[in-house]
PDBQT receptor file of N, H, CA, C and O in Angstrom, charges set to zero:
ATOM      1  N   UNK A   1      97.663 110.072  78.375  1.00  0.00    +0.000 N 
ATOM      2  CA  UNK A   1      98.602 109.238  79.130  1.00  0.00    +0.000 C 
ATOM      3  C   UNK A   1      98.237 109.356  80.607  1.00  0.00    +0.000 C 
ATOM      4  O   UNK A   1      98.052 110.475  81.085  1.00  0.00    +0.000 OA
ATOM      5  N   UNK A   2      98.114 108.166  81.414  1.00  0.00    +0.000 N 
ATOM      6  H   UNK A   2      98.264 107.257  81.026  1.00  0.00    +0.000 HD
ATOM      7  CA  UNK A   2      97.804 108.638  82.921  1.00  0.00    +0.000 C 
ATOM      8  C   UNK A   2      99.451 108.998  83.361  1.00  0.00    +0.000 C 
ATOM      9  O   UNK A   2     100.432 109.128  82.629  1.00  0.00    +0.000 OA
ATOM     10  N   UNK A   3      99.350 109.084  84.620  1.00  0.00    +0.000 N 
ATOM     11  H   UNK A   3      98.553 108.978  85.215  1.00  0.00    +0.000 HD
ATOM     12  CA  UNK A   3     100.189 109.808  85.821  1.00  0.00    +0.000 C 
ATOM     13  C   UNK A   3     101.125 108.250  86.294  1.00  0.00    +0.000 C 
ATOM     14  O   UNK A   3     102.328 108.284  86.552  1.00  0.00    +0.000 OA
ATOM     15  N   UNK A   4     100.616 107.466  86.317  1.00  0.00    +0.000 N 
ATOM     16  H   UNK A   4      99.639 107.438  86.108  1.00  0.00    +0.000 HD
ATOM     17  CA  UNK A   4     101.345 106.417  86.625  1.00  0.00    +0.000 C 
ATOM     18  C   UNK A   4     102.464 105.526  85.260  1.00  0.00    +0.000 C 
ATOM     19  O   UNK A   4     103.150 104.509  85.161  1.00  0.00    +0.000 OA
ATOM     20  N   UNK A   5     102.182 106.335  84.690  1.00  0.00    +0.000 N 
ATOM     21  H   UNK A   5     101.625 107.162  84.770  1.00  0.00    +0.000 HD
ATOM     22  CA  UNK A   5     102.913 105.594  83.411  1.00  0.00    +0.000 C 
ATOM     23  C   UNK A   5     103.934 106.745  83.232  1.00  0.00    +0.000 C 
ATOM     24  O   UNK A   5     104.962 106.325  82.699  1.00  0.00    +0.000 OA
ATOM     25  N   UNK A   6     103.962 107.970  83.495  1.00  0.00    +0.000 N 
ATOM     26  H   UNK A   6     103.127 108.310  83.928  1.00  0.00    +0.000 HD
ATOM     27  CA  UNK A   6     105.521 108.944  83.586  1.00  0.00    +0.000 C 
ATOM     28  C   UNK A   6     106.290 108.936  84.767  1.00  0.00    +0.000 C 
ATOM     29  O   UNK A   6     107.080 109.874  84.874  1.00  0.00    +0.000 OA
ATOM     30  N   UNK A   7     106.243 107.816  86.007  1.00  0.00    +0.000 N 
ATOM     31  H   UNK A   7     105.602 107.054  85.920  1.00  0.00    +0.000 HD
ATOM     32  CA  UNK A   7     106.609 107.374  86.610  1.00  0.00    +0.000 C 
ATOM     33  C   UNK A   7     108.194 106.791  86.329  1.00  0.00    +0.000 C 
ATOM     34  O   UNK A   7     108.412 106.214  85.264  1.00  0.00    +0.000 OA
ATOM     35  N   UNK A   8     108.991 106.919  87.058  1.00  0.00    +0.000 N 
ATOM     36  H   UNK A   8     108.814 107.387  87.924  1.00  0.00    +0.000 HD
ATOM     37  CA  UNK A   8     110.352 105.782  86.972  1.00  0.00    +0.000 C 
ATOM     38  C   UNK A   8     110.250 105.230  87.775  1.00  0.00    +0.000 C 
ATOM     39  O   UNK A   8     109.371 105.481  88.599  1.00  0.00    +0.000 OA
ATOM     40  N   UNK A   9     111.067 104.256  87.908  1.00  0.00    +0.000 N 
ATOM     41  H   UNK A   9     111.781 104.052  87.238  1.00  0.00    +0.000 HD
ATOM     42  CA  UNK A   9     111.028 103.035  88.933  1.00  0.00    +0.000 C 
ATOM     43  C   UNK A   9     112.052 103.215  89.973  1.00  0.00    +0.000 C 
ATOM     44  O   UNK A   9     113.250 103.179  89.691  1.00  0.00    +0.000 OA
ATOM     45  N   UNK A  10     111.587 103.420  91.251  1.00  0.00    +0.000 N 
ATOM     46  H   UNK A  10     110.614 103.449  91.480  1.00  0.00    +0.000 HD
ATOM     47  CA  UNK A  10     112.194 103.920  91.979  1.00  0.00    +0.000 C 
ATOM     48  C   UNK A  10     111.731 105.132  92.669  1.00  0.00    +0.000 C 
ATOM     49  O   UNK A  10     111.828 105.430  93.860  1.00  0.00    +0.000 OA
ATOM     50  N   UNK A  11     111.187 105.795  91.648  1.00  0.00    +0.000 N 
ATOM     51  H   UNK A  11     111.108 105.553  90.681  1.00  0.00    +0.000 HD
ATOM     52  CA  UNK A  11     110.461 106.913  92.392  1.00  0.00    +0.000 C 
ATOM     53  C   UNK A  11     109.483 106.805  93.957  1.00  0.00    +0.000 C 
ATOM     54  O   UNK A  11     108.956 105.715  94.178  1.00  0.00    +0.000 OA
ATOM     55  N   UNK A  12     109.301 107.809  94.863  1.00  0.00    +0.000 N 
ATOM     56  H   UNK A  12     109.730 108.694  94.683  1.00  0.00    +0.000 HD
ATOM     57  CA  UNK A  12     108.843 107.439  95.775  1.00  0.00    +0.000 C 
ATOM     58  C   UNK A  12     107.019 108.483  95.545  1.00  0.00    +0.000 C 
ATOM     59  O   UNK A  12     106.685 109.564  95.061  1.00  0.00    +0.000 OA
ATOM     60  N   UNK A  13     106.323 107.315  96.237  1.00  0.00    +0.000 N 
ATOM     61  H   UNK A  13     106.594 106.437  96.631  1.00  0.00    +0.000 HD
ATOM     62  CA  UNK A  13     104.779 108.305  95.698  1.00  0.00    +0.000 C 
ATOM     63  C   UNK A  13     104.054 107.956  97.175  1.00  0.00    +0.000 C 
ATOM     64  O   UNK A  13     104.302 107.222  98.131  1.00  0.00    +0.000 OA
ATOM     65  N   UNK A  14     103.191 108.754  96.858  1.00  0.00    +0.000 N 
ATOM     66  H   UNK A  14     102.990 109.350  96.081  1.00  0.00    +0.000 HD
ATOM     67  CA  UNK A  14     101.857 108.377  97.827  1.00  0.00    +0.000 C 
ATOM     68  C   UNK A  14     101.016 107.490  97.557  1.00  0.00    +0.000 C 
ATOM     69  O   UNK A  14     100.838 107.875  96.402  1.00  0.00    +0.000 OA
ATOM     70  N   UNK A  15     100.141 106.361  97.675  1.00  0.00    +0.000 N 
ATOM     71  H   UNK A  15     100.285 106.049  98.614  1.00  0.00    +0.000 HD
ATOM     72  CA  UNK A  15      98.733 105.577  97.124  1.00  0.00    +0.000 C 
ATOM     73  C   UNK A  15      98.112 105.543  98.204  1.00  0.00    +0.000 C 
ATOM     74  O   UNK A  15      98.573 105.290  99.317  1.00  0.00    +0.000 OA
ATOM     75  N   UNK A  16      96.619 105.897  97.800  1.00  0.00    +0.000 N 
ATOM     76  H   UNK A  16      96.245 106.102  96.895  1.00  0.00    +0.000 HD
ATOM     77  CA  UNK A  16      95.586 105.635  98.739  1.00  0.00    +0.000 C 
ATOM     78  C   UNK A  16      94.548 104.902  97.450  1.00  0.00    +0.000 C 
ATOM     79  O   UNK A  16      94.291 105.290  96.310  1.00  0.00    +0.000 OA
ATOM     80  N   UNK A  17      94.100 103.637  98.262  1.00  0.00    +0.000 N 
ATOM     81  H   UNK A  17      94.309 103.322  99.188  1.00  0.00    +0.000 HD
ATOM     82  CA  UNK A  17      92.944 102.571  97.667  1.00  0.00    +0.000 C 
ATOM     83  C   UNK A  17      92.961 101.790  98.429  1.00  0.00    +0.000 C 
ATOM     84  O   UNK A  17      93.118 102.042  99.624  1.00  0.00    +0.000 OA
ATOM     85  N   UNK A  18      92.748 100.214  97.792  1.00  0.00    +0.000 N 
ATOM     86  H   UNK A  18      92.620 100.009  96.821  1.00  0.00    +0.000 HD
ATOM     87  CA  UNK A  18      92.141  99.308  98.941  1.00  0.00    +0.000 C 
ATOM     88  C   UNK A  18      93.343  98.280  98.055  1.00  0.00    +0.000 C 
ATOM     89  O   UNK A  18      93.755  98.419  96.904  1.00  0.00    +0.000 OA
ATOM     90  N   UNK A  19      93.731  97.115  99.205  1.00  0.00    +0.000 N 
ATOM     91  H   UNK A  19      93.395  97.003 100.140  1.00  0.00    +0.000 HD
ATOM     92  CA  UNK A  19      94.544  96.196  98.837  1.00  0.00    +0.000 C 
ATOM     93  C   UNK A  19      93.831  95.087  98.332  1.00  0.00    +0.000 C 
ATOM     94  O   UNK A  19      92.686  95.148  98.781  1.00  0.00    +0.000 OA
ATOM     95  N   UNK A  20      93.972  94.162  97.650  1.00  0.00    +0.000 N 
ATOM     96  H   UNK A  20      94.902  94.112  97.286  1.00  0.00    +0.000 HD
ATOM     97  CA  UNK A  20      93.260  92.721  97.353  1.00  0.00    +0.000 C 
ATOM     98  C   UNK A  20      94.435  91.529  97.373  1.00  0.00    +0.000 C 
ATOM     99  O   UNK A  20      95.264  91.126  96.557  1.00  0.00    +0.000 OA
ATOM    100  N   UNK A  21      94.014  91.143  98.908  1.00  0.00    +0.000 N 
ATOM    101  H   UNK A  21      93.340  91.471  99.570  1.00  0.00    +0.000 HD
ATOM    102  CA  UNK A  21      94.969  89.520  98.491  1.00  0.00    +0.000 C 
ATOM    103  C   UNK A  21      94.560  89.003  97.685  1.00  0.00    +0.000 C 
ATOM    104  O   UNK A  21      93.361  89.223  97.514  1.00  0.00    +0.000 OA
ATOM    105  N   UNK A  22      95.239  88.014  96.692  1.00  0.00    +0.000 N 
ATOM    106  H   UNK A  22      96.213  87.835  96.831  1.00  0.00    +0.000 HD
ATOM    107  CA  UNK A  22      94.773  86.804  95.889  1.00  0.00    +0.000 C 
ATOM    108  C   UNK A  22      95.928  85.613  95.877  1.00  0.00    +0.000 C 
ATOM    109  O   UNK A  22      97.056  85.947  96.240  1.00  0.00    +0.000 OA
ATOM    110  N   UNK A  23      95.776  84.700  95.610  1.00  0.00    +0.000 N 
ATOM    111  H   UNK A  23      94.860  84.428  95.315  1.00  0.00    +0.000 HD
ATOM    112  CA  UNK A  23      96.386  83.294  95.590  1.00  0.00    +0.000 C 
ATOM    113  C   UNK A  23      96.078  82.750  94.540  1.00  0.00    +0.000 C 
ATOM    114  O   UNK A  23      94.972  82.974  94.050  1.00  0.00    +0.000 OA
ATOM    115  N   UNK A  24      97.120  81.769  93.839  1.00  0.00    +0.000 N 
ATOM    116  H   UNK A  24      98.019  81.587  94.237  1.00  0.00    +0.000 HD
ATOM    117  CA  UNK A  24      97.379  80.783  92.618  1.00  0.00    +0.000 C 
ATOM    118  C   UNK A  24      98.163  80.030  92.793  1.00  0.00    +0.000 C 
ATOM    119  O   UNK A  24      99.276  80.192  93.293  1.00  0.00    +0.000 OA
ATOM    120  N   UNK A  25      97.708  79.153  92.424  1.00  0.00    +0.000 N 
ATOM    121  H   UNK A  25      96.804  79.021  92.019  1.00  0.00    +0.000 HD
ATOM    122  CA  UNK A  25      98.965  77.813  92.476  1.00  0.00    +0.000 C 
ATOM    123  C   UNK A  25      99.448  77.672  91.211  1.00  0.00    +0.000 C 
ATOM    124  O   UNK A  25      98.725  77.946  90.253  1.00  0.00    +0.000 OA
ATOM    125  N   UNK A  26     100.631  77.260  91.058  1.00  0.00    +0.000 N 
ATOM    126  H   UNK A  26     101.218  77.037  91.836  1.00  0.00    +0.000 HD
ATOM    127  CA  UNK A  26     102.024  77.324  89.983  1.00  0.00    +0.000 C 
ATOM    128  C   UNK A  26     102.450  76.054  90.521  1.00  0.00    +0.000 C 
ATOM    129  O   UNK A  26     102.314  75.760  91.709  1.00  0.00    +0.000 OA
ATOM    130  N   UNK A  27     103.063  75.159  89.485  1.00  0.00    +0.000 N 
ATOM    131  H   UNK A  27     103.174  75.398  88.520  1.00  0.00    +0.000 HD
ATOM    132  CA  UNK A  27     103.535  73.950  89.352  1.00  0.00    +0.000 C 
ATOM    133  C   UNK A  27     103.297  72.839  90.751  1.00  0.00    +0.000 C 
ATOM    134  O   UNK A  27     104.099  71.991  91.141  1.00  0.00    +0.000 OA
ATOM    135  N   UNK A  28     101.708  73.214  91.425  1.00  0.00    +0.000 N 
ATOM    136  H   UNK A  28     101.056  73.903  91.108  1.00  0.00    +0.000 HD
ATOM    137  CA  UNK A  28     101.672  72.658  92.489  1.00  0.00    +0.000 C 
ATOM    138  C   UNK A  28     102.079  73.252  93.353  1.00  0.00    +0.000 C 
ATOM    139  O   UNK A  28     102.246  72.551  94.351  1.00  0.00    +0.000 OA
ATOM    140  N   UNK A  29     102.480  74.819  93.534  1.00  0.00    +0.000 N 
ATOM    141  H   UNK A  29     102.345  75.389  92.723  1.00  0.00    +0.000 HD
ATOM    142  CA  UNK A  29     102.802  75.580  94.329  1.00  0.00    +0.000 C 
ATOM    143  C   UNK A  29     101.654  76.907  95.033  1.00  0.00    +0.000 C 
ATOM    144  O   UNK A  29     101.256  77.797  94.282  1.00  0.00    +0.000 OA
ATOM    145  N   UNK A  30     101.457  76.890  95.724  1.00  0.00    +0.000 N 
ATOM    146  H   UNK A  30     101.781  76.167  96.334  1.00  0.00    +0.000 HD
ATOM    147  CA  UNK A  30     100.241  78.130  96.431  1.00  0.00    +0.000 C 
ATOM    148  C   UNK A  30     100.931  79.620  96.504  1.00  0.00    +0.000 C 
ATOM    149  O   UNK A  30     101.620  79.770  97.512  1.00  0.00    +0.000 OA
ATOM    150  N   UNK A  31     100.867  80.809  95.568  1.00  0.00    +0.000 N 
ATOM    151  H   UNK A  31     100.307  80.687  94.749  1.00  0.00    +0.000 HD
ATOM    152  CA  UNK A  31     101.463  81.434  96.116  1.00  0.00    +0.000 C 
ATOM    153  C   UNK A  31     100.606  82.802  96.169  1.00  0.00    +0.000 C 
ATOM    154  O   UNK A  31      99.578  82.911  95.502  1.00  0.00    +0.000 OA
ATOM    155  N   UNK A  32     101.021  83.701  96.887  1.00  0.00    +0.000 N 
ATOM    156  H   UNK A  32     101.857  83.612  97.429  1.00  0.00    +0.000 HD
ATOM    157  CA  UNK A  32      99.939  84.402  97.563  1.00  0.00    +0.000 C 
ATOM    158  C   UNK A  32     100.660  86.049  97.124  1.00  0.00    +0.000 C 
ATOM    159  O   UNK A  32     101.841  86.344  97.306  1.00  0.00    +0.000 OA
ATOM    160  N   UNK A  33      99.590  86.970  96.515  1.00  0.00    +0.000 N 
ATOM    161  H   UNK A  33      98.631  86.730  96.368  1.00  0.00    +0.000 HD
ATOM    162  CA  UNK A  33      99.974  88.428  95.793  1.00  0.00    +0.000 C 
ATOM    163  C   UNK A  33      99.155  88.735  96.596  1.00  0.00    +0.000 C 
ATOM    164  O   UNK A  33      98.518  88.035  97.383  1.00  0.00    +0.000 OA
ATOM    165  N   UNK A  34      99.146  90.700  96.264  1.00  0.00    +0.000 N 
ATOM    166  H   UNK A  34      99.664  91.269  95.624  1.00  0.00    +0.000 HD
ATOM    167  CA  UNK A  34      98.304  91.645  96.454  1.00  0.00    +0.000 C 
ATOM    168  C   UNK A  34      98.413  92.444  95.613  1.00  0.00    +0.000 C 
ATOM    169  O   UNK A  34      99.563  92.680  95.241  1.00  0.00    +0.000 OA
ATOM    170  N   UNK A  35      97.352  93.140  95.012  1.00  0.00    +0.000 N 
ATOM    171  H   UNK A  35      96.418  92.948  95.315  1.00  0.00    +0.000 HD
ATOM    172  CA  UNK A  35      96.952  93.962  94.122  1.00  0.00    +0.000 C 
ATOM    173  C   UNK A  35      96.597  95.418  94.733  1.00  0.00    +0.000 C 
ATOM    174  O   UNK A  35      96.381  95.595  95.932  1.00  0.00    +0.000 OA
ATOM    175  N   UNK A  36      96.571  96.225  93.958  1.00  0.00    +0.000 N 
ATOM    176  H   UNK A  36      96.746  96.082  92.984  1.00  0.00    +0.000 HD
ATOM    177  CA  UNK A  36      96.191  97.572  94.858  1.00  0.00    +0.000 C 
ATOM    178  C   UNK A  36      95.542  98.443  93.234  1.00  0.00    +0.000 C 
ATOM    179  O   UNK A  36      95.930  98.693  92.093  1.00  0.00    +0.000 OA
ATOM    180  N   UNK A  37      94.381  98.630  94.086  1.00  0.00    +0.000 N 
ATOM    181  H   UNK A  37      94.065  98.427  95.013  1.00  0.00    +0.000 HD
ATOM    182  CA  UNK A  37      93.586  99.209  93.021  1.00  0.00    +0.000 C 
ATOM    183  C   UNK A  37      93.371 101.193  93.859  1.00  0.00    +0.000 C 
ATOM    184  O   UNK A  37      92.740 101.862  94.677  1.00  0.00    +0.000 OA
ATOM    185  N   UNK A  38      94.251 101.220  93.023  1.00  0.00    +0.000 N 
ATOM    186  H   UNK A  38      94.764 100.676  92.359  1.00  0.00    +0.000 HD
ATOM    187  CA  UNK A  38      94.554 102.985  93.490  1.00  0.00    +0.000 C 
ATOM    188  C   UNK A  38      93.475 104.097  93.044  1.00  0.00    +0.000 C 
ATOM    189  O   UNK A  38      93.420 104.464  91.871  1.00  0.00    +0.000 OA
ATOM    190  N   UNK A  39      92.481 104.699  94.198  1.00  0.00    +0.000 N 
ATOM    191  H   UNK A  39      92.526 104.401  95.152  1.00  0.00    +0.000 HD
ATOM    192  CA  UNK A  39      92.129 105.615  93.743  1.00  0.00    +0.000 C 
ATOM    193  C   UNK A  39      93.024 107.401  93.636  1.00  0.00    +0.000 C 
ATOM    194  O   UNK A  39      92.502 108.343  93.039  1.00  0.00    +0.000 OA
ATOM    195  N   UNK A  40      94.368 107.492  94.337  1.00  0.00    +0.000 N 
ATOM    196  H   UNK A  40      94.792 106.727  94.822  1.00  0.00    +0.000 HD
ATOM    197  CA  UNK A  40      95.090 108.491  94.567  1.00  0.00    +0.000 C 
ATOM    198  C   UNK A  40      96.479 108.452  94.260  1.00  0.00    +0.000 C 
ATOM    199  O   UNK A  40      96.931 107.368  94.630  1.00  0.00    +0.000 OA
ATOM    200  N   UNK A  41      97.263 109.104  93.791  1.00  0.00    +0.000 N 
ATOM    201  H   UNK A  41      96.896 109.985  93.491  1.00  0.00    +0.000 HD
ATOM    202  CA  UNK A  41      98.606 108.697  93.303  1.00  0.00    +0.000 C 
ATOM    203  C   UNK A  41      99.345 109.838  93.316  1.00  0.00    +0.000 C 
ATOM    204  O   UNK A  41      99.182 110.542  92.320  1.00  0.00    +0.000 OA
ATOM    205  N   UNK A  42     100.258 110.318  94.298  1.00  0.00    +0.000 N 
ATOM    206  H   UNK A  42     100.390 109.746  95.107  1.00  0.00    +0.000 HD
ATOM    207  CA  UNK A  42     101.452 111.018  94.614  1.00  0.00    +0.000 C 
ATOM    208  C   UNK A  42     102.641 111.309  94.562  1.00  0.00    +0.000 C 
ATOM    209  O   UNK A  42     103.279 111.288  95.615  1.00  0.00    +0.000 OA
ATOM    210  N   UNK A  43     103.146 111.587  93.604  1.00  0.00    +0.000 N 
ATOM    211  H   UNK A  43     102.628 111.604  92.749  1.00  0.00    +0.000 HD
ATOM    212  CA  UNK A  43     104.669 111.769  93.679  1.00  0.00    +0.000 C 
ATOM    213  C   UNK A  43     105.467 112.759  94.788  1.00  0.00    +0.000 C 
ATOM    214  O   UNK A  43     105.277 113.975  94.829  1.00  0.00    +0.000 OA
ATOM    215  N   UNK A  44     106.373 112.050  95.664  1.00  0.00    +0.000 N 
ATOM    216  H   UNK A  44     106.528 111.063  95.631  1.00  0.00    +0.000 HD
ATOM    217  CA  UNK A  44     106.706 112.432  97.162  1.00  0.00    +0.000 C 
ATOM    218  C   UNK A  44     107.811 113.405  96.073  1.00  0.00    +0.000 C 
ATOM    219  O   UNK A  44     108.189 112.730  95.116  1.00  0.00    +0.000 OA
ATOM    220  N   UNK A  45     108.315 114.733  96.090  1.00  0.00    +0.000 N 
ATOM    221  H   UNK A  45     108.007 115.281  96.868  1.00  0.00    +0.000 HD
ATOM    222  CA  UNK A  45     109.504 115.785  95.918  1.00  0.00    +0.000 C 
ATOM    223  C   UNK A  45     110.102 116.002  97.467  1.00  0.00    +0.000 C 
ATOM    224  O   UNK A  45     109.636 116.619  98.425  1.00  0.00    +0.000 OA
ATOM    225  N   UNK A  46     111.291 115.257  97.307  1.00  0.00    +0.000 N 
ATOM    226  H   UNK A  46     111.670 114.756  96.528  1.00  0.00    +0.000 HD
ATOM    227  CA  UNK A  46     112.258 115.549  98.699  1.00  0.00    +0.000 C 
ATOM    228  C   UNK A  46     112.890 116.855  98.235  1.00  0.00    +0.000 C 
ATOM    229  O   UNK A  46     113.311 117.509  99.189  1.00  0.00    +0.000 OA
ATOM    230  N   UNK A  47     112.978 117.122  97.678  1.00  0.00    +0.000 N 
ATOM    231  H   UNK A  47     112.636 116.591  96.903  1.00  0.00    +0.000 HD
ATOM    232  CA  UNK A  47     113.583 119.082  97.239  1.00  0.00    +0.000 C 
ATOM    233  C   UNK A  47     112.829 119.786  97.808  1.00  0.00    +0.000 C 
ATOM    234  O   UNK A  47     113.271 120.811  98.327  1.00  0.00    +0.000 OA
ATOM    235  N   UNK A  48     111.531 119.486  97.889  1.00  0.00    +0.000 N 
ATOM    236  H   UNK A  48     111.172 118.654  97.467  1.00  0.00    +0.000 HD
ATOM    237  CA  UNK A  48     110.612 120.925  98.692  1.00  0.00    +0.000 C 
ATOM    238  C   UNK A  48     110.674 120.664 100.036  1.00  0.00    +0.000 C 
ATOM    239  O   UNK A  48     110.204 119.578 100.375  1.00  0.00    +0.000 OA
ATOM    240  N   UNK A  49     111.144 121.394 100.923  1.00  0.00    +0.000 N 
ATOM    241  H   UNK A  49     111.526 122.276 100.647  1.00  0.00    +0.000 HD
ATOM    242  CA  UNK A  49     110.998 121.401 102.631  1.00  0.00    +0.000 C 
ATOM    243  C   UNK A  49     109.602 120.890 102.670  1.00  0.00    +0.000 C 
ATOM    244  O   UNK A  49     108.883 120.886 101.670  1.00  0.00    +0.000 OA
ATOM    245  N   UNK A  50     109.190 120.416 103.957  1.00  0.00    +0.000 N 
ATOM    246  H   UNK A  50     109.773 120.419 104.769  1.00  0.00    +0.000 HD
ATOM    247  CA  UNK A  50     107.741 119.598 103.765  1.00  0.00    +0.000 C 
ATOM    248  C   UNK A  50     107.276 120.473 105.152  1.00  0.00    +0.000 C 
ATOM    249  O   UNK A  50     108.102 120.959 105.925  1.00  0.00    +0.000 OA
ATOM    250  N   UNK A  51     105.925 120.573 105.310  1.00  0.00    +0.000 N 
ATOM    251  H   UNK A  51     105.254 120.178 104.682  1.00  0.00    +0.000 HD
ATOM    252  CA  UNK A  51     105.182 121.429 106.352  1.00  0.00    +0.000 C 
ATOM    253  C   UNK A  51     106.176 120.770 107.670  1.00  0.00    +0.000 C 
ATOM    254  O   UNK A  51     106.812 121.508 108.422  1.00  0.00    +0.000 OA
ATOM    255  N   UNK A  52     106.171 119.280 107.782  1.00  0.00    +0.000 N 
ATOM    256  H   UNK A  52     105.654 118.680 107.171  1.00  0.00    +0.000 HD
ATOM    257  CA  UNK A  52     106.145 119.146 109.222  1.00  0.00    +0.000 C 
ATOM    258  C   UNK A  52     108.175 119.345 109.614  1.00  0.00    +0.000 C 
ATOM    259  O   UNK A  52     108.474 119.219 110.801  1.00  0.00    +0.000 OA
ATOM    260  N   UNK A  53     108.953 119.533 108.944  1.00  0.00    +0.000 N 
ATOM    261  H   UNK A  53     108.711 119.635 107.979  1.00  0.00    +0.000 HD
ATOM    262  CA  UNK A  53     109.955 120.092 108.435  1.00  0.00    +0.000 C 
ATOM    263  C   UNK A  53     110.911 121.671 108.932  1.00  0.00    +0.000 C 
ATOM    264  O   UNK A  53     112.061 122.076 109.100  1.00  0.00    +0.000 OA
ATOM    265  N   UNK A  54     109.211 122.204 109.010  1.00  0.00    +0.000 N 
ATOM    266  H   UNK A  54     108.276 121.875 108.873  1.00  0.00    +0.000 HD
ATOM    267  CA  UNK A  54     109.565 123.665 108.859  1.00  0.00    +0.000 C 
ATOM    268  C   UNK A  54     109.099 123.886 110.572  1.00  0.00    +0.000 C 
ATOM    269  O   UNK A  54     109.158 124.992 111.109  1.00  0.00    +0.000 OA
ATOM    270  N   UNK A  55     108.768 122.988 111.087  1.00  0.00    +0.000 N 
ATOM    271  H   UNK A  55     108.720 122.089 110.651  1.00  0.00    +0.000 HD
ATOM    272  CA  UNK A  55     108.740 122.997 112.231  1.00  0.00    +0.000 C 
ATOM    273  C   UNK A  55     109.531 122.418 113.639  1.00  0.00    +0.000 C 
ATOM    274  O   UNK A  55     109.514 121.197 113.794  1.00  0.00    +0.000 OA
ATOM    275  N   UNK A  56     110.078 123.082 114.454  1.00  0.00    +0.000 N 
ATOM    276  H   UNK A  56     110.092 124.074 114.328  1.00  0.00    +0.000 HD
ATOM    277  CA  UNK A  56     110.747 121.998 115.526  1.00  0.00    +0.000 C 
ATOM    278  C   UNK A  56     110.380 121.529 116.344  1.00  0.00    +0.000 C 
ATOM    279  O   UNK A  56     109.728 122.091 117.225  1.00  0.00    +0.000 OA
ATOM    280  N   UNK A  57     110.682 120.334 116.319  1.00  0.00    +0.000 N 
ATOM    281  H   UNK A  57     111.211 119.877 115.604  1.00  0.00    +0.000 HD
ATOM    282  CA  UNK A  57     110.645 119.072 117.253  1.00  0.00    +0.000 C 
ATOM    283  C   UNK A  57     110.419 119.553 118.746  1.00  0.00    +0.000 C 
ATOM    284  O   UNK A  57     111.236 120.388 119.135  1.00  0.00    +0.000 OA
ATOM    285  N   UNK A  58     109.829 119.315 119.287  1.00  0.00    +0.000 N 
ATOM    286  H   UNK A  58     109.165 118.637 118.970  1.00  0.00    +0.000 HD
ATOM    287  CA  UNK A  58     109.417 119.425 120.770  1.00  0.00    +0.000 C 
ATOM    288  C   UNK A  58     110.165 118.950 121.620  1.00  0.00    +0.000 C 
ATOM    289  O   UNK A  58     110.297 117.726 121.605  1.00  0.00    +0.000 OA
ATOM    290  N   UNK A  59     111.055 119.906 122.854  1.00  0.00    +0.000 N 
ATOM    291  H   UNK A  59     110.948 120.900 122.866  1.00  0.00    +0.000 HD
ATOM    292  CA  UNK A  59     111.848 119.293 123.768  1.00  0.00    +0.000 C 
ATOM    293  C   UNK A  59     111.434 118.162 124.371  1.00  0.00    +0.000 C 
ATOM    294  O   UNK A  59     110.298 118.393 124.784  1.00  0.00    +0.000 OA
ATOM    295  N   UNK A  60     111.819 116.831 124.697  1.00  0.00    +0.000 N 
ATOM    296  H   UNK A  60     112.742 116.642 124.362  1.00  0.00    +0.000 HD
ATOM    297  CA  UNK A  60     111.630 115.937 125.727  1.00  0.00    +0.000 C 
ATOM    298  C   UNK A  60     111.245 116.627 127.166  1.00  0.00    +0.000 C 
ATOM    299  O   UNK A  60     112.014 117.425 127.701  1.00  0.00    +0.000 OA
ATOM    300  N   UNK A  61     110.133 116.295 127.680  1.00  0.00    +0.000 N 
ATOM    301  H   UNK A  61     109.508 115.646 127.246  1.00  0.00    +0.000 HD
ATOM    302  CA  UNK A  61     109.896 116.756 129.262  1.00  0.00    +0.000 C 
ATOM    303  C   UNK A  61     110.405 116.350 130.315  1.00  0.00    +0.000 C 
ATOM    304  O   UNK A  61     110.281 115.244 130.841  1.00  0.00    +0.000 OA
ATOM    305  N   UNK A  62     111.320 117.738 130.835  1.00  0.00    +0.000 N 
ATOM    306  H   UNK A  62     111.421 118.637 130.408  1.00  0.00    +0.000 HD
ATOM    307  CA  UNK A  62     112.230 117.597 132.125  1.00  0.00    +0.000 C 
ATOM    308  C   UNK A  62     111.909 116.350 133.093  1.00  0.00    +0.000 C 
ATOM    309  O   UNK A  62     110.745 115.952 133.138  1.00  0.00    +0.000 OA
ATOM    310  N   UNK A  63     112.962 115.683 133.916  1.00  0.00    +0.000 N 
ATOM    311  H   UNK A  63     113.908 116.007 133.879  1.00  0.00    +0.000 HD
ATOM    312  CA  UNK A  63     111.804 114.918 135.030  1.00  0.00    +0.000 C 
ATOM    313  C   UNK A  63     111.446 115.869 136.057  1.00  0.00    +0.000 C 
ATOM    314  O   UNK A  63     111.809 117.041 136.163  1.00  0.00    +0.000 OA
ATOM    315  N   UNK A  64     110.539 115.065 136.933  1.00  0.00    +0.000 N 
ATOM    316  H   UNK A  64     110.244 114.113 136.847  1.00  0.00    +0.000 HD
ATOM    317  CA  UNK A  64     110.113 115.884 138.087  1.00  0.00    +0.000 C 
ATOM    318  C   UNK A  64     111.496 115.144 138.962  1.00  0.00    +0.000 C 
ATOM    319  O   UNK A  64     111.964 114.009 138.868  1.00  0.00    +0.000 OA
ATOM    320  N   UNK A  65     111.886 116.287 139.806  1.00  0.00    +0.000 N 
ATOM    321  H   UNK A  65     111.506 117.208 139.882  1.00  0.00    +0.000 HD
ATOM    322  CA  UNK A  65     112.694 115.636 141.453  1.00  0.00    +0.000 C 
ATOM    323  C   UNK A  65     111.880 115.689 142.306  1.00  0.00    +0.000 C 
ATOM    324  O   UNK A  65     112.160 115.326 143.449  1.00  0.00    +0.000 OA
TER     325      UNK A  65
C-alpha cells in the first residue's frame, strides 16, 4: 500500500515535485487544472512541538533617538 492512500482527507502534509498545468475543453468550455507529480510526501503532526517552536522570537529593534 503506498503512504498516500492511508491518508484522510483533510489531513495536512508536506509535497515536494513539480506542478503540470493542463487544459481541456468541456461542452465548449476551456478549463484549466494542475497536476502534481510528487516525488516527497509528509504528514505535518501538530502534537509534536516543531524545532522553530522551541525557540523565541526575536525582540523588535529599539529605535535610535
Amino acid at each position: 500500500m503506498n503512504f498516500a492512500a492511508t491518508l484522510k482527507a483533510g489531513t495536512p502534509v508536506i509535497i515536494e515535485g513539480k506542478i503540470k498545468p493542463e487544459t481541456y475543453t468541456a461542452d465548449g468550455v476551456e478549463h484549466k487544472t494542475f497536476s502534481i507529480k510528487a516525488d516527497y510526501i509528509r504528514k505535518i503532526d501538530y502534537s509534536a512541538p516543531s524545532e522553530a517552536s522551541d525557540t523565541k522570537a526575536a525582540k523588535p529593534a529599539k529605535k535610535a533617538k
